[in-house]
BABA-864214 format. One record per residue: residue in one letter; y, x, z of N, C-alpha, C, O in turn. Coordinates in steps of 0.1 Angstrom, whole numbers, padded with zeros to 4 digits, always signed. Example, Ala and Ser with C-alpha at 12.3 -4.5 7.8 and 13.67 -1.06 7.14 Angstrom:
<rs>
a-0057+0132+0078-0045+0123+0078-0033+0132+0078-0033+0142+0085
s-0022+0128+0071-0011+0137+0071+0000+0129+0079+0011+0134+0080
</rs>
This chain:
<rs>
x-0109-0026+0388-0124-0027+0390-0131-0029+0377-0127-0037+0368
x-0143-0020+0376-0149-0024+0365-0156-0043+0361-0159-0050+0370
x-0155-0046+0350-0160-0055+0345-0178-0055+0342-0182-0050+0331
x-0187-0060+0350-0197-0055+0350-0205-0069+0342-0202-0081+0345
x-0215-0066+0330-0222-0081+0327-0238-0074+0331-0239-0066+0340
x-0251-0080+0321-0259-0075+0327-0266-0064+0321-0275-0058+0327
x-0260-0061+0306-0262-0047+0302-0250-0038+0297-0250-0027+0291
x-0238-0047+0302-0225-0038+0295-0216-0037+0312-0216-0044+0322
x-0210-0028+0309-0195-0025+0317-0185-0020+0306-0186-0013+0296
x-0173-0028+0314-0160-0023+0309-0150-0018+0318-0146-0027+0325
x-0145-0006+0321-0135-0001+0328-0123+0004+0322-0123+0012+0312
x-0113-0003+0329-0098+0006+0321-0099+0018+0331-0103+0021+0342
x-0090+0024+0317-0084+0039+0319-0071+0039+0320-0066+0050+0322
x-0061+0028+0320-0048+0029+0319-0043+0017+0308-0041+0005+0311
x-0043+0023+0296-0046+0022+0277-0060+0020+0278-0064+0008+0278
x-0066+0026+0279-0077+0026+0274-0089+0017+0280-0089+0015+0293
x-0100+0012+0272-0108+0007+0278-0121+0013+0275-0125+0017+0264
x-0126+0012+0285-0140+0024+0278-0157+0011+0280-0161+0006+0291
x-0160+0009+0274-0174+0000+0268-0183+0002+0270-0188+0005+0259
x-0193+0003+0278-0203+0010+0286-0218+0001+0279-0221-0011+0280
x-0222+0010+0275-0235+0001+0272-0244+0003+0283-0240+0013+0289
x-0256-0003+0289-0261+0000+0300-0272-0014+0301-0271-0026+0305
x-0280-0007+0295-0299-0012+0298-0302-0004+0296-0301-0001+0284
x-0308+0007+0307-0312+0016+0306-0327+0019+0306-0332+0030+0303
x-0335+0004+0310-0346+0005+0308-0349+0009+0295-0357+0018+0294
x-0343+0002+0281-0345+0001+0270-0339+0011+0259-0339+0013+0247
x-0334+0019+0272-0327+0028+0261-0316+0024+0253-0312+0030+0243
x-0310+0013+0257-0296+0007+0254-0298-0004+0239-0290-0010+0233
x-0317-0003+0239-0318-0013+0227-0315-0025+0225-0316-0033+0234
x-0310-0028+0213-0305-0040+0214-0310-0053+0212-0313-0059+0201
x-0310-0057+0226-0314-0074+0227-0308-0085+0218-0300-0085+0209
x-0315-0095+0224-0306-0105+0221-0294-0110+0232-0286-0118+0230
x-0295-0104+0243-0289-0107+0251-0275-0093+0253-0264-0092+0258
x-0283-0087+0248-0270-0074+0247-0262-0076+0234-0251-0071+0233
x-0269-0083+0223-0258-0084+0211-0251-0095+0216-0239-0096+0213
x-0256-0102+0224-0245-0112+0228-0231-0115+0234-0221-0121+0232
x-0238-0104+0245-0227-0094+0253-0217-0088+0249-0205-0088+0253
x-0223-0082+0241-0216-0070+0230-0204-0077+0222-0192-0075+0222
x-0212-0087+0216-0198-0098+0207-0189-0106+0216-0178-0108+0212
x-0193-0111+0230-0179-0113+0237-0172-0104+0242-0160-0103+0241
x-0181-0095+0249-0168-0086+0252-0158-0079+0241-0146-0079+0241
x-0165-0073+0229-0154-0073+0220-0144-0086+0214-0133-0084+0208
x-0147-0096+0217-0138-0108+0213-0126-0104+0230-0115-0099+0231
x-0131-0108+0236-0122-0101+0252-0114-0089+0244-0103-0091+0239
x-0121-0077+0244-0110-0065+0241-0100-0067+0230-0090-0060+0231
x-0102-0077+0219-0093-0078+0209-0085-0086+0214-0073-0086+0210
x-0087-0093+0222-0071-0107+0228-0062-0098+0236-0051-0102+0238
x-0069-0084+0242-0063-0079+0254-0051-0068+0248-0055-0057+0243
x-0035-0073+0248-0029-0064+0243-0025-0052+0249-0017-0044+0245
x-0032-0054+0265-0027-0041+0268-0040-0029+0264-0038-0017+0265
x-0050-0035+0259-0057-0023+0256-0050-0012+0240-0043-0017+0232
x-0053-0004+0240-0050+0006+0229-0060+0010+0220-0059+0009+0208
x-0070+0015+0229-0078+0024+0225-0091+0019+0231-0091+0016+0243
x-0100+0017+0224-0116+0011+0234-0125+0023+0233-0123+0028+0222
x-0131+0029+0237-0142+0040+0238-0155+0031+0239-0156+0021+0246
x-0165+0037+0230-0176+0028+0230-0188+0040+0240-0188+0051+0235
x-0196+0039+0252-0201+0050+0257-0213+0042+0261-0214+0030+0258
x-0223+0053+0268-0234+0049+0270-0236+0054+0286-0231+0064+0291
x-0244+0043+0292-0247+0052+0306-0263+0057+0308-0268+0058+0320
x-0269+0059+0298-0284+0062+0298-0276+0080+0299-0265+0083+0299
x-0287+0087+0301-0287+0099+0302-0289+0107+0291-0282+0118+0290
x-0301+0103+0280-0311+0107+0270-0307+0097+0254-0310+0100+0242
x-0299+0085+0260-0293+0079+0249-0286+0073+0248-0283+0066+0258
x-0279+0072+0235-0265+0062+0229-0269+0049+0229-0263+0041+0236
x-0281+0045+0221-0285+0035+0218-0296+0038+0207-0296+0044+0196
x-0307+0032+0214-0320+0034+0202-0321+0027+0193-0330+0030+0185
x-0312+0014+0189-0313+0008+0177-0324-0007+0183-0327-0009+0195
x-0328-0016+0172-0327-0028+0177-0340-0028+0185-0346-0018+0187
x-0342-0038+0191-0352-0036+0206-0363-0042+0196-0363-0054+0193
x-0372-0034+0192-0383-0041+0181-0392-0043+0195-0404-0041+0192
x-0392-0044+0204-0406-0047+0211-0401-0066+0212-0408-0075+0208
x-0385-0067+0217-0387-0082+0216-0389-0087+0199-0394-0098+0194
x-0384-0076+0194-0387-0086+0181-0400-0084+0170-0400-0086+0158
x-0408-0080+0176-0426-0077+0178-0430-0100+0177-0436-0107+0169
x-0423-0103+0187-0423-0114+0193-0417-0126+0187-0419-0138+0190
x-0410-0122+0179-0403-0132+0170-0410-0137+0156-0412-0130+0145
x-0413-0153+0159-0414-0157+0142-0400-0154+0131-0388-0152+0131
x-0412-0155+0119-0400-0157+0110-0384-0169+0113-0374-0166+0108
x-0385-0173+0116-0378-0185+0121-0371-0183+0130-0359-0185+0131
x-0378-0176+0141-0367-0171+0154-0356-0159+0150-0345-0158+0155
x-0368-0147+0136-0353-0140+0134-0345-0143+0125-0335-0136+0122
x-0348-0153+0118-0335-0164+0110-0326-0163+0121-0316-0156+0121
x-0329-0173+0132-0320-0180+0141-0313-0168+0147-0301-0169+0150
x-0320-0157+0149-0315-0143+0161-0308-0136+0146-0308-0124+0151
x-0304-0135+0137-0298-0130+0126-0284-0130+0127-0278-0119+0126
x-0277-0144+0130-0263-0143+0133-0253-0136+0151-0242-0132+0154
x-0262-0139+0156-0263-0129+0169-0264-0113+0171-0258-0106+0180
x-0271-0108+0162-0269-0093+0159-0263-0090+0150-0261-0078+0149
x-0257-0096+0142-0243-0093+0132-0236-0091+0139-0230-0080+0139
x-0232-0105+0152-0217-0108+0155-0215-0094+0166-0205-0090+0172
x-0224-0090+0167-0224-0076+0180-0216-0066+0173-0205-0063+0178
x-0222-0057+0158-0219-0051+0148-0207-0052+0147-0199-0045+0152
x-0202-0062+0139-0188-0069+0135-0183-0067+0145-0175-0058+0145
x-0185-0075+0159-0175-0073+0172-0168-0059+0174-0157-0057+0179
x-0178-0047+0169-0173-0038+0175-0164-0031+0160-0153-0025+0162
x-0170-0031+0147-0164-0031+0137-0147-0034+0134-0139-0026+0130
x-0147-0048+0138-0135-0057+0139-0124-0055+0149-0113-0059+0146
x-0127-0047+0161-0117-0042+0171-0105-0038+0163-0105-0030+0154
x-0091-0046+0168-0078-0042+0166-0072-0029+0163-0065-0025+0155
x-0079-0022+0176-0073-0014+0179-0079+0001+0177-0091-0001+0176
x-0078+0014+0176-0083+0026+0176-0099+0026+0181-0098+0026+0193
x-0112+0027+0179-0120+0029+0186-0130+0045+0180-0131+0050+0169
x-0136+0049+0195-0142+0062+0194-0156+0057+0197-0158+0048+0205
x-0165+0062+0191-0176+0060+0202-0183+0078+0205-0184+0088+0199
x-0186+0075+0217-0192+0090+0224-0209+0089+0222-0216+0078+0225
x-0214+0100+0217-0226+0097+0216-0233+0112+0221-0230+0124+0220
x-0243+0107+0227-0253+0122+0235-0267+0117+0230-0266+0106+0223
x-0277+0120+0231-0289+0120+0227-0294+0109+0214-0288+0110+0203
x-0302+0102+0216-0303+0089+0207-0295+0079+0201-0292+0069+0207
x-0289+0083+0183-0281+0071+0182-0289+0067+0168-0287+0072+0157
x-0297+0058+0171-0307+0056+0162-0308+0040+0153-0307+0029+0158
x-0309+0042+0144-0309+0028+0142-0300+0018+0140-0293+0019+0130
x-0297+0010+0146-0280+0001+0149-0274+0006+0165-0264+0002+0171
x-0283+0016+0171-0276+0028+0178-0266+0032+0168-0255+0028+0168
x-0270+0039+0162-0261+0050+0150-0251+0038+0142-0239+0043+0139
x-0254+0021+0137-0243+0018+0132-0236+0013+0144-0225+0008+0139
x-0236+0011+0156-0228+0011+0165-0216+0021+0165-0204+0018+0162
x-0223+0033+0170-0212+0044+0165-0200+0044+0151-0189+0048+0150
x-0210+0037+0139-0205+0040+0126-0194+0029+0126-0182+0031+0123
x-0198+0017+0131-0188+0008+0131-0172+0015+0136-0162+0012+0130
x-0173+0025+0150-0159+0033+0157-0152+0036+0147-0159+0034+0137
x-0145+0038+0146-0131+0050+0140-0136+0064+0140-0139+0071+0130
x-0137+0065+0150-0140+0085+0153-0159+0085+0162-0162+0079+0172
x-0164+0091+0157-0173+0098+0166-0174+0110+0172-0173+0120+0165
x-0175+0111+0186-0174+0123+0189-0187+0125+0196-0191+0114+0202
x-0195+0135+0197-0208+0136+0199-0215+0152+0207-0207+0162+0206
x-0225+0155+0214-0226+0167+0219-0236+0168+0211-0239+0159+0203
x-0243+0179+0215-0252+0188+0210-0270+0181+0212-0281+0184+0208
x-0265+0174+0219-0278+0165+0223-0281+0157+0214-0293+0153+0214
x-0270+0153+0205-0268+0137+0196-0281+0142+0185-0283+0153+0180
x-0291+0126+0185-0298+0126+0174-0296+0117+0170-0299+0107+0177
x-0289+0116+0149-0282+0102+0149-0294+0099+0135-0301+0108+0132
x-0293+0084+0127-0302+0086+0121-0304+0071+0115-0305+0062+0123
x-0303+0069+0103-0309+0055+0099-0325+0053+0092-0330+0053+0081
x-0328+0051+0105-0348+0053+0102-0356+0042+0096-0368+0042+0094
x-0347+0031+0093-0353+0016+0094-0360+0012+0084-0364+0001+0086
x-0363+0016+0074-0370+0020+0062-0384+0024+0066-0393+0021+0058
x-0386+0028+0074-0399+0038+0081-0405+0026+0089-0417+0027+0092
x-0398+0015+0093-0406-0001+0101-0407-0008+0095-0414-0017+0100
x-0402-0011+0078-0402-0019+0065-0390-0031+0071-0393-0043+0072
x-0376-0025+0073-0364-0029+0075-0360-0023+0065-0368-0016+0058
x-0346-0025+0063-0333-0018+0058-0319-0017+0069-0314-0028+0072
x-0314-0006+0075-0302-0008+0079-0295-0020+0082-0289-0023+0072
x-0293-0030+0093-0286-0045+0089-0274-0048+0095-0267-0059+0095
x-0270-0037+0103-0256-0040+0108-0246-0031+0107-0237-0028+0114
x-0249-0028+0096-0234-0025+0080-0237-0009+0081-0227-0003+0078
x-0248-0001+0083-0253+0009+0076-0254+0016+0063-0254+0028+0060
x-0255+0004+0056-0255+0006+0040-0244+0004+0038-0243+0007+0026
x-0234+0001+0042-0217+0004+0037-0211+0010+0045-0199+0011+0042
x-0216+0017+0056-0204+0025+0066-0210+0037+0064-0202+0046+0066
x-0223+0041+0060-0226+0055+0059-0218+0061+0052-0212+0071+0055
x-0218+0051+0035-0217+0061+0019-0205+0062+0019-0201+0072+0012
x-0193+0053+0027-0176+0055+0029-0177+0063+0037-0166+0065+0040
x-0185+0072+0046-0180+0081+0055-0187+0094+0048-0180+0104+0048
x-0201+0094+0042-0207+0107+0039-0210+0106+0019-0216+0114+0013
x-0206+0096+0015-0204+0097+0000-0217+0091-0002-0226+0093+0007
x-0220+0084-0014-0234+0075-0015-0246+0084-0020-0257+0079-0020
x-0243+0096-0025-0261+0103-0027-0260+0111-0012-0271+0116-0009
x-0252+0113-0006-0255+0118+0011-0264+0107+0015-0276+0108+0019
x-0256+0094+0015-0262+0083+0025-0277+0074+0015-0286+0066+0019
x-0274+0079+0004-0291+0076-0002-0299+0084+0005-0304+0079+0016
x-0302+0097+0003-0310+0106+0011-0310+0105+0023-0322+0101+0026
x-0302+0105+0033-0306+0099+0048-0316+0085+0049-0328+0084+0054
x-0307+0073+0043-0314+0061+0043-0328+0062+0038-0337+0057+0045
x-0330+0068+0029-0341+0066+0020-0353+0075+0026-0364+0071+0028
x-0348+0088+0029-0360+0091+0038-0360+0091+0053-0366+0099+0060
x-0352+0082+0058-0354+0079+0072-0351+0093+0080-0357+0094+0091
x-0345+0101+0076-0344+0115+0083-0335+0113+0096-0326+0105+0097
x-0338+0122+0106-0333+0120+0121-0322+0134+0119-0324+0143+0110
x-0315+0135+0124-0303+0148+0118-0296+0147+0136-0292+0138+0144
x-0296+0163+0138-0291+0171+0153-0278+0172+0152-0272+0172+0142
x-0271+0172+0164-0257+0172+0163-0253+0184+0156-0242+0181+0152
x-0257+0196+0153-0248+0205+0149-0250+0203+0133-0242+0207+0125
x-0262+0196+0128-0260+0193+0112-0252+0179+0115-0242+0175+0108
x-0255+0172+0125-0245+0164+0123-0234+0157+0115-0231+0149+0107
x-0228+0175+0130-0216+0177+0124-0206+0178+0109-0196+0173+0105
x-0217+0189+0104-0217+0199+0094-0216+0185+0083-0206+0183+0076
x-0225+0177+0082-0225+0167+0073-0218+0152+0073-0222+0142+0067
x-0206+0156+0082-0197+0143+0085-0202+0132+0091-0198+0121+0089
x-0217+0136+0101-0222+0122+0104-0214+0120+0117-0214+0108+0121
x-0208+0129+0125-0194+0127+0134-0188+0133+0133-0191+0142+0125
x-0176+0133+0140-0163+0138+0138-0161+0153+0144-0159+0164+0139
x-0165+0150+0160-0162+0166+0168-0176+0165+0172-0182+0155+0172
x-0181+0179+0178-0189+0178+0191-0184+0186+0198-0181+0197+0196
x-0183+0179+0209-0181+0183+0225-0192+0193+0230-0201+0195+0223
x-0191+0199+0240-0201+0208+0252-0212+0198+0253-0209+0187+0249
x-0225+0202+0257-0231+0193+0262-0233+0187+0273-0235+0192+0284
x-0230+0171+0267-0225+0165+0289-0212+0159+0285-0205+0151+0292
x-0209+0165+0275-0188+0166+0279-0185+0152+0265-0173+0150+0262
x-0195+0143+0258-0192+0138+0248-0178+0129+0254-0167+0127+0249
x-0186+0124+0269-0175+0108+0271-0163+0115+0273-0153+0110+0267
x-0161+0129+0283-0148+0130+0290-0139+0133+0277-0128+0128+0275
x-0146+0142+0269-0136+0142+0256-0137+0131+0248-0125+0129+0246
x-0143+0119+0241-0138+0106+0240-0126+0104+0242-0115+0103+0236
x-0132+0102+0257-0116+0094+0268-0104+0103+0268-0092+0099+0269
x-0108+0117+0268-0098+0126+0268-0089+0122+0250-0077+0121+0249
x-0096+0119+0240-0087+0117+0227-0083+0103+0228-0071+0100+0225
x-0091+0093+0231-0085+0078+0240-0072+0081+0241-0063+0078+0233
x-0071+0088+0253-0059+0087+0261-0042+0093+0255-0031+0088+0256
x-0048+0104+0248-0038+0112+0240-0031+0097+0228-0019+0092+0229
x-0042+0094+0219-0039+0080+0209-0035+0069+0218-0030+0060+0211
x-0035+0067+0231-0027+0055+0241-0017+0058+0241-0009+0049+0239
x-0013+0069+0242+0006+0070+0245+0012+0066+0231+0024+0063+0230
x+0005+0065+0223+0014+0060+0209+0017+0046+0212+0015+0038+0221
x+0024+0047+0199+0030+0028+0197+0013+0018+0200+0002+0022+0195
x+0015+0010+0205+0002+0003+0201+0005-0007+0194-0005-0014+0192
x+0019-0010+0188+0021-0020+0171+0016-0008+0167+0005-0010+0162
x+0018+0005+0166+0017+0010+0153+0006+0015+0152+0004+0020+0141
x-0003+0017+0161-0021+0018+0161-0026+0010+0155-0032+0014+0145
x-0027-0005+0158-0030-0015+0153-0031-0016+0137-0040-0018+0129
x-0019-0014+0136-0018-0015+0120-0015-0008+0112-0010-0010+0101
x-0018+0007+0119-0023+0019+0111-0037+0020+0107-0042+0026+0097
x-0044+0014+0116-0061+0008+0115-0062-0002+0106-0072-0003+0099
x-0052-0012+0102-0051-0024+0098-0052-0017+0083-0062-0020+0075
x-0042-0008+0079-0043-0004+0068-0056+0006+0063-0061+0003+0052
x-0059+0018+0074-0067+0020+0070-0082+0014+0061-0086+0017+0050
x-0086+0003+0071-0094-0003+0068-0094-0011+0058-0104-0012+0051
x-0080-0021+0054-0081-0025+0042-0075-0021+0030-0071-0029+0021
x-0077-0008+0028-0072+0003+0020-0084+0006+0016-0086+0008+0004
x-0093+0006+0023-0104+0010+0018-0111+0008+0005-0115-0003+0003
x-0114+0019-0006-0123+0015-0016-0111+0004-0030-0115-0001-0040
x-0100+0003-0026-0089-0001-0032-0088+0007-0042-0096+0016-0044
x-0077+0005-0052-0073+0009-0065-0060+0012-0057-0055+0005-0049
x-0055+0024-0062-0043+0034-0053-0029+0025-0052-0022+0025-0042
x-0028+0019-0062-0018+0011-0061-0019-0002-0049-0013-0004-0038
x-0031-0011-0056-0035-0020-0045-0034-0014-0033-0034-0024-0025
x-0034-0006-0027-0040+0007-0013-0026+0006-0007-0023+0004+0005
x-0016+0008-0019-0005+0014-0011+0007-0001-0007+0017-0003+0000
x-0001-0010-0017+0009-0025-0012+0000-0031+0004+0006-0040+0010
x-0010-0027+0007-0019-0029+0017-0008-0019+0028-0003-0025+0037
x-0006-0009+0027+0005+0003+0038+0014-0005+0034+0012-0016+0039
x+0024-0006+0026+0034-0013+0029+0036-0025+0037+0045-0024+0045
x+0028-0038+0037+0027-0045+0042+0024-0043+0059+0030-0047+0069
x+0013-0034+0058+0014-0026+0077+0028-0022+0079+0032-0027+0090
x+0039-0014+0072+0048-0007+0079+0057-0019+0079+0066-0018+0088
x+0058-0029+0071+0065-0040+0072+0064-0047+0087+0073-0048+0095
x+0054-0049+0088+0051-0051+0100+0047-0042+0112+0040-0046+0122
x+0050-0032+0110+0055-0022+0122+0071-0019+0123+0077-0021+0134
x+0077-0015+0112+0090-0014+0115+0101-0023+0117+0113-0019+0115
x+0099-0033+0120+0108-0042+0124+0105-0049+0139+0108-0060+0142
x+0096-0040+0149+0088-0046+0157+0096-0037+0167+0102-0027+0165
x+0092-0045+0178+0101-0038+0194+0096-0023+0198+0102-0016+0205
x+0084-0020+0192+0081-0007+0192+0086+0001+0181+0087+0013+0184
x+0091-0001+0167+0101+0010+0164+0113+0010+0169+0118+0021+0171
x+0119-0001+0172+0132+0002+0180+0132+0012+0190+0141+0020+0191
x+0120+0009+0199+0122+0018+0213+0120+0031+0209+0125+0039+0216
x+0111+0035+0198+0105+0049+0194+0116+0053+0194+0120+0060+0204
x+0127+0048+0181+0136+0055+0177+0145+0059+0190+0148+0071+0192
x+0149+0049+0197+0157+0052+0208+0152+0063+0217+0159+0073+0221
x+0140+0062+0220+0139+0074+0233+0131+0083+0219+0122+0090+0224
x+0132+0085+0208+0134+0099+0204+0148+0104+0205+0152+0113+0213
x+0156+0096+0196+0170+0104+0199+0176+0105+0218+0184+0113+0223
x+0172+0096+0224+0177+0100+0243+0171+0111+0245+0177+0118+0253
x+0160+0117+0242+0147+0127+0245+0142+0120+0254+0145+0125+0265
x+0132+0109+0256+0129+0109+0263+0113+0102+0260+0109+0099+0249
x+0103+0101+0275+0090+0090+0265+0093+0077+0263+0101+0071+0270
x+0088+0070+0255+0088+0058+0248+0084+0052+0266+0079+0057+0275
x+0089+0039+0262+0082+0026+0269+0080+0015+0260+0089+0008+0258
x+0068+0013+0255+0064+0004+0243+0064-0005+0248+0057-0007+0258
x+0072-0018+0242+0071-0031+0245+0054-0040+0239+0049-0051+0242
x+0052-0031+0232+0034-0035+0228+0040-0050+0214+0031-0058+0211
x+0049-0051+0209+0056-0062+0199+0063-0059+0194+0068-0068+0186
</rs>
C-alpha cells in the first residue's frame, strides 16, 4: 500500500520506491510543510535497506515542481525566513543525500528548486513537455537549494553562468541537447521509463549501488589520485561484503543473484 502524507506519496515497486510529490493545487511548490515532508520521508528511504533505487515523480499533470511557493513566502518576515531557511535545505539535502541510486522524472514545469529537486537525482529523465530552468535571479533570489553547485558539475560553469544569470527557461529537446537531463522519453512516458530504468538498476547488488554512488559523489571535483583512494575505499567495502560472494557464485552456477543486501 502506498504511503500517503499530505503532499507526498510513496509506493514500492519491488526495489524500488517511487516519491510522489503531490500538491497539486500549488503546482507541487514548495511549502513549508512539503519541505518538511520531503526531509522525512527521505530520512525514511535512506534507513530502508530494502529500497534500491528511489524515483523522484510528480502527480500534477502540467508539473514537476514550480520551485519555492513565493505566495507563502510573500508572507514571511525577515525573521520567519531566517527560521524557514533550515527547513528548505533539509528537503534539498534529503533528496541530495539518498544512499542509494536516484532518478527523478520530469514533464512540464521544473522550475526553480523544482529543477534543483531534479538536479539533486542521479539521472534525469524528462519528456518533451519538461521546462526546466533556474529563474531566481529574475525575483531578486539566487538559486538556494544547491543550484549553484549542481548545475556547473553537470553543464560546466560558463553553461551554468548563462542559464543562472539570465534566468532563461530551456524545453526538453534543448534540454536535452545541453545536458540539462539525461534521456527524454515520449510524451506522458517520463515516469514509466524512470521506473522502467529504476527497476533494471534494482536487480543489481544494492552493496554495490550504494557505494558506487558513494564514490561517485565523493570523487567529485577531487584531484585524480585523491578520486581514486575515494573508489578504492568503496570497493573495499563492496568486495568483501555478502553481495560479492553471492555475485560471484551465481555468476559461475549461471544463475540470478539473490542479494543478501550486506
Amino acid at each position: 500500500m502506498p504511503q500517503t502524507a499530505e503532499h507526498l506519496t510513496i509506493t514500492r515497486h519491488g526495489h524500488v520506491a517511487e516519491l510522489a510529490l503531490d500538491r497539486p493545487g500549488a503546482m507541487n511548490a514548495v511549502s513549508t510543510g512539503l519541505a518538511r515532508q520531503l526531509a522525512a520521508a527521505c530520512e525514511e528511504l535512506a534507513r530502508d535497506q530494502d529500497v534500491r533505487v528511489t524515483v523522484l515523480t510528480s502527480t500534477h499533470p502540467k508539473a514537476f515542481c514550480v520551485g519555492a511557493d513565493l505566495k507563502e513566502r510573500n508572507r514571511f518576515t525577515d525573521a520567519e525566513l531566517v527560521r524557514q531557511r533550515p527547513t528548505a535545505r533539509a528537503a534539498y539535502t534529503g533528496v541530495l543525500e539518498l544512499p542509494m541510486p536516484t532518478i527523478a522524472a520530469v514533464h512540464g514545469y521544473a522550475l526553480g528548486g523544482g529543477y534543483e529537486l531534479a538536479l539533486a537525482c542521479d539521472l534525469i529523465v524528462a519528456d518533451p513537455t519538461a521546462v526546466v530552468g533556474l529563474p531566481e535571479v529574475s525575483v531578486g533570489v539566487i538559486p538556494g537549494g544547491g543550484g549553484t553547485q549542481l548545475l556547473p558539475r553537470r553543464v560546466g560553469a560558463a553553461r551554468a553562468a548563462e542559464l543562472i544569470f539570465s534566468a532563461r527557461r530551456v524545453a526538453g529537446a534543448e534540454a536535452l541537447a545541453l545536458g540539462l537531463v539525461d534521456r527524454l522519453a515520449e510524451e506522458g512516458q517520463d515516469r514509466a521509463e524512470a521506473l522502467e530504468l529504476a527497476t533494471a538498476m534494482a536487480a543489481h547488488s544494492p552493496v554495490g549501488l550504494r557505494n558506487a554512488k558513494r564514490a561517485l559523489r565523493l570523487g567529485q571535483g577531487l584531484e585524480l589520485r585523491a578520486g581514486l583512494e575515494v573508489e578504492d575505499a568503496a570497493w573495499r567495502a563492496t568486495a568483501f561484503s555478502g553481495d560479492r560472494a553471492e555475485g560471484v557464485a551465481a555468476f559461475n552456477e549461471k544463475r540470478a543473484p539473490k542479494w543478501p543486501g550486506e
